[in-house]
C-alpha positions as CSV (number, residue, x, y, z in Angstrom):
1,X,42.9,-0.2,11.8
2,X,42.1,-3.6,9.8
3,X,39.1,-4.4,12.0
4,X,38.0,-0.2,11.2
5,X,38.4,-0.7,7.4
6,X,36.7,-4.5,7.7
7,X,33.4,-2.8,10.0
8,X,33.1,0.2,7.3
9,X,32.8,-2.1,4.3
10,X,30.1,-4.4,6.4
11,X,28.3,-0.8,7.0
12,X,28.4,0.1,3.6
13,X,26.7,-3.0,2.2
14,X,25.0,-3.1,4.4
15,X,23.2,-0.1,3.7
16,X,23.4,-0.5,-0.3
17,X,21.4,-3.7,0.6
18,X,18.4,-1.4,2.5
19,X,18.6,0.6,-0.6
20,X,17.3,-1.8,-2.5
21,X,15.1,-3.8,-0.1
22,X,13.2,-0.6,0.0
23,X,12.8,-0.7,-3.4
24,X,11.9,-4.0,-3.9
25,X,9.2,-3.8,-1.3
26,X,7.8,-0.7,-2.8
27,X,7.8,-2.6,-6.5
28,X,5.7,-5.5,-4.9
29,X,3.7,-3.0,-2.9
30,X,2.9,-1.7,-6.3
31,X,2.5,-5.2,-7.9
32,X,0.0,-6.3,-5.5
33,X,-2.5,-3.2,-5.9
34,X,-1.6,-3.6,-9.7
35,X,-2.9,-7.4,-8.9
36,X,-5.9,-6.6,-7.0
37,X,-7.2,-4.0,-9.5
38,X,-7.7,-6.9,-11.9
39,X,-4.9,-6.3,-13.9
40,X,-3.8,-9.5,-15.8
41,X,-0.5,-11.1,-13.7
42,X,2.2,-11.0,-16.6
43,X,1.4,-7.3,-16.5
44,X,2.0,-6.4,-13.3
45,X,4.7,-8.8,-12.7
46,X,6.4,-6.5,-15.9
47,X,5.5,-3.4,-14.2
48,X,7.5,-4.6,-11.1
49,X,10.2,-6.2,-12.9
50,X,10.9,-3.2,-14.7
51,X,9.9,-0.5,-11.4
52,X,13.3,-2.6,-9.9
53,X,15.3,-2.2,-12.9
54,X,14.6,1.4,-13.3
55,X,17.3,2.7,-11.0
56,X,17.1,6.2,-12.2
57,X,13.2,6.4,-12.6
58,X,12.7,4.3,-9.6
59,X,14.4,6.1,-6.7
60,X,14.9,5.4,-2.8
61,X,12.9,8.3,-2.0
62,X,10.1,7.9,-4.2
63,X,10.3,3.8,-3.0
64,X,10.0,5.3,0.4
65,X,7.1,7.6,-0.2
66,X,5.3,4.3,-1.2
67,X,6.4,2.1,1.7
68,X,5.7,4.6,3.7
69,X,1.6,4.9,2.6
70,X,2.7,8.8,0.6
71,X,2.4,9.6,-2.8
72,X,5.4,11.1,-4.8
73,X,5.3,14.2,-6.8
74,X,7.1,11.7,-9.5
75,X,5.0,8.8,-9.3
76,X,2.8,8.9,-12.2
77,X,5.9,10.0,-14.4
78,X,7.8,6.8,-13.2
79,X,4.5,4.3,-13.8
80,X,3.7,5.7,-16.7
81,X,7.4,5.5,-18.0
82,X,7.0,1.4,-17.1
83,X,3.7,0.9,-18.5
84,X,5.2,2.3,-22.0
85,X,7.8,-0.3,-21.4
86,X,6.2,-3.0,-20.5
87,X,4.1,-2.5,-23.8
88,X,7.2,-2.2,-26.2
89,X,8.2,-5.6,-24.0
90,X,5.2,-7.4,-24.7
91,X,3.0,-5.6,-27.6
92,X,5.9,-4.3,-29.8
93,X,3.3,-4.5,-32.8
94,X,0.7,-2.4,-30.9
95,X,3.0,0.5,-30.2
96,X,4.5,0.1,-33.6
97,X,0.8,0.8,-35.1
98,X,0.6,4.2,-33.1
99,X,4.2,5.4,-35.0
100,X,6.5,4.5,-31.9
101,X,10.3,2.6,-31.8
102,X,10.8,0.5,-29.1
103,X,14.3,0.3,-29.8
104,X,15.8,1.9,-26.8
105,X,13.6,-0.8,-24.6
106,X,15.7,-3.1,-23.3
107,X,14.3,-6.8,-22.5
108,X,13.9,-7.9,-19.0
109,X,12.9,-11.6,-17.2
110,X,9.5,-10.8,-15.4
């Protein structure tokens, strides 16, 4: 029963660790073609930063969509939703100007 209990909690991190692999590799796919559009790099290293903090935004299955080559239904909701982020993190002045708060933005290392 102890060596049951001990191979169901290796399954289950296991599995919360694909989870976010899947995620991660779906933020860089998007961080490389944010890269190679000629994007400037603090940008799009923001844009991934804040794709893999974005839980909610940012699910499995739309991460899989993207690993997979498919586009989302939700896609360009969840981009858009970290490009206005990654402004409030680095131009807080600039959205300010348009009449915006950026107080519910919380501050991530990208």
């Amino acid at each position: 029963m102890k060596n049951l209990f001990i191979l169901s909690a290796f399954v289950l991190a296991l599995c919360a660790c694909e989870q976010t692999d899947i995620r991660t590799k779906a933020a860089n796919i998007i961080y490389n073609n944010c890269t190679k559009s000629g994007e400037d790099q603090q940008w799009c290293r923001c844009l991934r930063a804040d794709l893999i903090d974005s839980e909610k935004a940012f699910t499995e299955e739309i991460a899989s969509y993207i690993v997979n080559g498919r586009q989302h239904p939700w896609m360009g909701p969840t981009i858009l939703g970290a490009r206005v982020r990654c402004e409030c993190r680095m131009f807080p002045r600039r959205v300010a100007a348009h009449g915006l708060s950026c107080a519910g933005v919380k501050p991530i290392k990208f």
